[in-house]
Residue frames relative to the residue before (quaternion, step in Angstrom):
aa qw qx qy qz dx dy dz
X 1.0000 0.0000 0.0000 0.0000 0.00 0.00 0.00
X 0.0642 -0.8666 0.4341 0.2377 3.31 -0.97 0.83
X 0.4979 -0.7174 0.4256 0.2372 3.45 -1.01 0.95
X 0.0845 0.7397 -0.6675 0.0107 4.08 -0.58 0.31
X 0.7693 -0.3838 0.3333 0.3870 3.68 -1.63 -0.09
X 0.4705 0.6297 -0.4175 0.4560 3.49 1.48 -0.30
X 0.9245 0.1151 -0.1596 0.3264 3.28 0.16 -1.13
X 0.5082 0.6594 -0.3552 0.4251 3.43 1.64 1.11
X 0.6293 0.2086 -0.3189 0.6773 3.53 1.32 0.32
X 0.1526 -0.6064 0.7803 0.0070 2.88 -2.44 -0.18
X 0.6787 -0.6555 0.3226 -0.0750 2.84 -0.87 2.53
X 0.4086 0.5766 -0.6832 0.1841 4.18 -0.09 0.35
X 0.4641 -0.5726 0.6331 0.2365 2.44 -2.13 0.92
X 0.0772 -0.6942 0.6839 0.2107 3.87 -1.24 -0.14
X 0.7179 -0.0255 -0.0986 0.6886 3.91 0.91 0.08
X 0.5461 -0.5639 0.6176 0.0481 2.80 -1.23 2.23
X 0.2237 -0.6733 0.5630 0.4239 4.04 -0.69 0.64
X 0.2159 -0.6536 0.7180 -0.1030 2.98 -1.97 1.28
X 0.2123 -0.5701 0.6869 0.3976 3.57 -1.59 -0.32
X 0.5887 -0.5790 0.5584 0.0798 3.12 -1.13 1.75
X 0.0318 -0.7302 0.6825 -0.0048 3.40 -1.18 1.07
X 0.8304 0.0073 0.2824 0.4802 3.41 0.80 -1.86
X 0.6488 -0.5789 0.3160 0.3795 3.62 -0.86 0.46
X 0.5337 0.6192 -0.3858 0.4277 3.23 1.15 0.08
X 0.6377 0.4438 -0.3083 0.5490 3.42 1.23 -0.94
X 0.7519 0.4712 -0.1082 0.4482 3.59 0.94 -1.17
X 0.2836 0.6112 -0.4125 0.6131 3.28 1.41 1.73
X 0.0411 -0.8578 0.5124 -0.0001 3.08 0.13 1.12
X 0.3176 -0.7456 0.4992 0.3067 3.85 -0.80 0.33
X 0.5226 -0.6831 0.4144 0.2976 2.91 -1.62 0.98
X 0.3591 -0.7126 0.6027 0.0078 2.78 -1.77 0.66
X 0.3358 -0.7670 0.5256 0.1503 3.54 -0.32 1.68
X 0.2327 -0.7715 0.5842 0.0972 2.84 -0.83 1.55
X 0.5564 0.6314 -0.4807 0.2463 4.37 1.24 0.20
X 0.6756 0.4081 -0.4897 0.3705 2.59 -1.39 1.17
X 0.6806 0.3684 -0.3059 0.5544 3.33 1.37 -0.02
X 0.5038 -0.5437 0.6125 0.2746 3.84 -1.83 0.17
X 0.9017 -0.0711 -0.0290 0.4255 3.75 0.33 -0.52
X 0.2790 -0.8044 0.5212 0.0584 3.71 -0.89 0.25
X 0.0313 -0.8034 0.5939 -0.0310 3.62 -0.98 0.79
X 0.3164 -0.7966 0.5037 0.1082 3.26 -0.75 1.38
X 0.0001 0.8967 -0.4427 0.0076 3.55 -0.52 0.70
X 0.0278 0.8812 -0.4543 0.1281 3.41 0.05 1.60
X 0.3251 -0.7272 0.5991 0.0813 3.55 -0.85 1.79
X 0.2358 0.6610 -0.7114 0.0370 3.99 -0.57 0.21
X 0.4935 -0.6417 0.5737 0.1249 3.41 -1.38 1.69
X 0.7451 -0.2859 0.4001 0.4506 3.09 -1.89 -0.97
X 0.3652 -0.6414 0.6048 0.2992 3.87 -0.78 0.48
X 0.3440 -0.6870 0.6149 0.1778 3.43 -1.67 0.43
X 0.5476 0.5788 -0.2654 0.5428 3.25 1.59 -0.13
X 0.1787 -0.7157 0.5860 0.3354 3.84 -0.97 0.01
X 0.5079 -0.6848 0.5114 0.1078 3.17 -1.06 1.57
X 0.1758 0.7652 -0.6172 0.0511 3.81 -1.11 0.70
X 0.8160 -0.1869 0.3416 0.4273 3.29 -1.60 -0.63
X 0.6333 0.5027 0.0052 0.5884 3.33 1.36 -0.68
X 0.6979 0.1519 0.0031 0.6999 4.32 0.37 -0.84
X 0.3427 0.6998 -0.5822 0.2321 2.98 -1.07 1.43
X 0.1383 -0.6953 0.5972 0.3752 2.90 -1.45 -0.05
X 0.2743 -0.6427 0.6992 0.1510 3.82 -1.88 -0.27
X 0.0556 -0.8341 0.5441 -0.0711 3.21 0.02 1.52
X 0.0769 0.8458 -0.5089 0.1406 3.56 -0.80 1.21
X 0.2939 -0.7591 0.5598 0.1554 3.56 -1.44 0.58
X 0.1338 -0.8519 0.4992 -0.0844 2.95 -0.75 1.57
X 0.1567 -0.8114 0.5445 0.1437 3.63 -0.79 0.96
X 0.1563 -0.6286 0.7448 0.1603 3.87 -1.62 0.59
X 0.4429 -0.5994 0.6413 0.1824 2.70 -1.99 0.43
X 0.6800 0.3283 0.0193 0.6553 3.73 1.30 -0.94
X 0.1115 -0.8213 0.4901 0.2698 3.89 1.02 -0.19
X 0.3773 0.5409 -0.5952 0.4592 3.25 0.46 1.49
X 0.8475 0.2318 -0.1379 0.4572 3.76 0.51 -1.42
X 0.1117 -0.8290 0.5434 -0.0703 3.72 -0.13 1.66
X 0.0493 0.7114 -0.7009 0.0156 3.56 -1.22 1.69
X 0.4816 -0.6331 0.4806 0.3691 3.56 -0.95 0.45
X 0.6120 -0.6703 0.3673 0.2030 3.34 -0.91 1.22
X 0.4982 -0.7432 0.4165 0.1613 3.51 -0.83 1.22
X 0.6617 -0.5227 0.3529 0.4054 3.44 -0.68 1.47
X 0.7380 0.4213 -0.2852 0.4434 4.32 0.27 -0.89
X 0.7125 0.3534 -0.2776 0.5389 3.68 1.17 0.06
X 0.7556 0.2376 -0.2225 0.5684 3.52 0.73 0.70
X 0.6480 -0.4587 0.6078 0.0175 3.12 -1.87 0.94
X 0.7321 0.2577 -0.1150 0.6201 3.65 -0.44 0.79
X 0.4607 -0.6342 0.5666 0.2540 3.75 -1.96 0.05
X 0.0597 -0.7788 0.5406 0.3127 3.70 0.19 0.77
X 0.6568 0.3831 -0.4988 0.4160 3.56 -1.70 -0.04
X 0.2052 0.6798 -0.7005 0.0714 3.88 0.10 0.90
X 0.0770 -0.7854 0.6092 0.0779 3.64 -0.66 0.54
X 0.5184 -0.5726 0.6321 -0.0618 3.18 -1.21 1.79
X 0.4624 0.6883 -0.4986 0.2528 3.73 -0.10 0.97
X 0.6510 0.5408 -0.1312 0.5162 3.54 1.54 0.55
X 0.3426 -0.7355 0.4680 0.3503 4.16 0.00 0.65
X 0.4299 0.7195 -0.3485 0.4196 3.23 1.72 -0.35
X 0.8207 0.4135 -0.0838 0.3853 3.55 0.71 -1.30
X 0.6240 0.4491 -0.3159 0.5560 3.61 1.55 0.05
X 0.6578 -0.2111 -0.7227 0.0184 1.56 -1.89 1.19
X 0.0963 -0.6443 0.7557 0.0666 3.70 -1.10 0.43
X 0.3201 -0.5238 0.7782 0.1323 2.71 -2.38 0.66
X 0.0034 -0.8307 0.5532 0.0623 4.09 -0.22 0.80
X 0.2313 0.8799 -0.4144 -0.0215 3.51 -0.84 0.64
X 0.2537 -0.7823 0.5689 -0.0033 3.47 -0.85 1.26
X 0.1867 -0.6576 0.7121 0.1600 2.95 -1.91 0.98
X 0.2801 -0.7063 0.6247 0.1801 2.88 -1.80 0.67
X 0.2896 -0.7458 0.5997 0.0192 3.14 -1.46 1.12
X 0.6497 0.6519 -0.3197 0.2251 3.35 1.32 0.03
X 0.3277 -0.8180 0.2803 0.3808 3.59 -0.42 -0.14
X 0.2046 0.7119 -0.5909 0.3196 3.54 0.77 1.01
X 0.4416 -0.7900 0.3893 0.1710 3.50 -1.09 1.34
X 0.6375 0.4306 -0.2039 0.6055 3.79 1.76 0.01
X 0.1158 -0.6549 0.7464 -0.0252 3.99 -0.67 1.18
X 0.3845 0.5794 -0.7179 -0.0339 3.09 -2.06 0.36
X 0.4999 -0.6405 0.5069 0.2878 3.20 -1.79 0.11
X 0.1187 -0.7278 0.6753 -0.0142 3.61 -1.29 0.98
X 0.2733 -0.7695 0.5688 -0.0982 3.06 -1.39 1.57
X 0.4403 -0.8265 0.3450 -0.0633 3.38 0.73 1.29
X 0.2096 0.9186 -0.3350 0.0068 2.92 1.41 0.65
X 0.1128 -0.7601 0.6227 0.1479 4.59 -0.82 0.60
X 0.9389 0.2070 -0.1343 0.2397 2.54 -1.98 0.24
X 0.7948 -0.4262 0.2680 0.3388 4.12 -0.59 -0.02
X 0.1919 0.7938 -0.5675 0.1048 3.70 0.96 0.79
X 0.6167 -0.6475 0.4475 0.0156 3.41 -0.76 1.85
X 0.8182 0.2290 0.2505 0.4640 2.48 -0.37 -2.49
X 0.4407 -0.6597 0.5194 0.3174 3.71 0.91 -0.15
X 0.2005 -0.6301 0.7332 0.1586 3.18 -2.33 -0.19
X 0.5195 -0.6850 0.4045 0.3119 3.49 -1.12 0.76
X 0.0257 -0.8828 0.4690 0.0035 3.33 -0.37 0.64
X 0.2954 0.7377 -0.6062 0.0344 3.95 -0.82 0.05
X 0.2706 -0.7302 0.6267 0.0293 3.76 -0.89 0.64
X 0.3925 0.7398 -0.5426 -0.0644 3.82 -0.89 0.26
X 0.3031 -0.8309 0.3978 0.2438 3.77 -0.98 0.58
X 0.5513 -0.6694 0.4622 0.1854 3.39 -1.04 1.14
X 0.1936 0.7558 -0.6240 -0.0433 3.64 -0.30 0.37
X 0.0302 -0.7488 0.6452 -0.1485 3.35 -0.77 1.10
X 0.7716 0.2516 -0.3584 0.4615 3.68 -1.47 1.38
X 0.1851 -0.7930 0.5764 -0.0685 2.73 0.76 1.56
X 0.3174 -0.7526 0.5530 0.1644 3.68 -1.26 0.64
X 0.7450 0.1054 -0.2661 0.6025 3.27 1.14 0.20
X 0.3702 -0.5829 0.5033 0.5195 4.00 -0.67 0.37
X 0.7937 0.3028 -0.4399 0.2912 3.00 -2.22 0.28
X 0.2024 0.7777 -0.5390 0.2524 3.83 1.17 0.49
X 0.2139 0.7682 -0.6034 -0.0081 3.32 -1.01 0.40
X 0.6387 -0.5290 0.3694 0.4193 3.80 -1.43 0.00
């Protein structure tokens, strides 16, 4: 049997793509991360319709649960990448951002920190890679 990158990960969204308004939309669900060894967060944000400042923004982060109820943003020694990328600049959209996680908490998602008055919104969608399955025939 051969094995490729197809059959070594498995695909959850945590933010369905949307135009982004607020932190409500930008609440990503968690994703169980058992049964796997590692995990990669993978966040598309487009062109804003809003103008972005010191003031309108976003804070995009990766947060882990133990119980996917209680949600802290993962600590700089358990991930890959800089979490808290803040999005406060036409300069800085669109971006593709992406983090690995190295931690062992059994829930991942993405949070989108949303400030100030976003109108017109920003595209947004977020999904996490889990990949090394620990046992074959894993699946979501």
């Amino acid at each position: 049997m051969e094995h490729n990158l197809y059959d070594s990960v498995s695909v959850a969204s945590t933010i369905d793509s949307i135009v982004l308004n607020n932190d409500t939309e930008g609440t990503g669900v968690g994703v169980d991360l058992k049964g796997y060894e590692t995990a990669v967060a993978i966040v598309n944000v487009g062109i804003s319709a809003d103008t972005l400042s010191g003031s309108v923004y976003h804070t995009v982060k990766l947060q882990e649960s133990a119980d996917n109820s209680a949600w802290n943003d993962v600590a700089a020694a358990d991930m890959e990448g800089s979490n808290s990328v803040v999005i406060d600049d036409a300069a800085e959209d669109p971006v593709v951002i992406v983090w690995g996680y190295k931690g062992a908490k059994r829930y991942l998602r993405v949070f989108d920190d949303v400030t100030g008055t976003h109108t017109n919104g920003t595209p947004f969608g977020a999904v996490i890679v889990r990949s090394r399955p620990r046992h074959v025939g894993t699946t979501a």
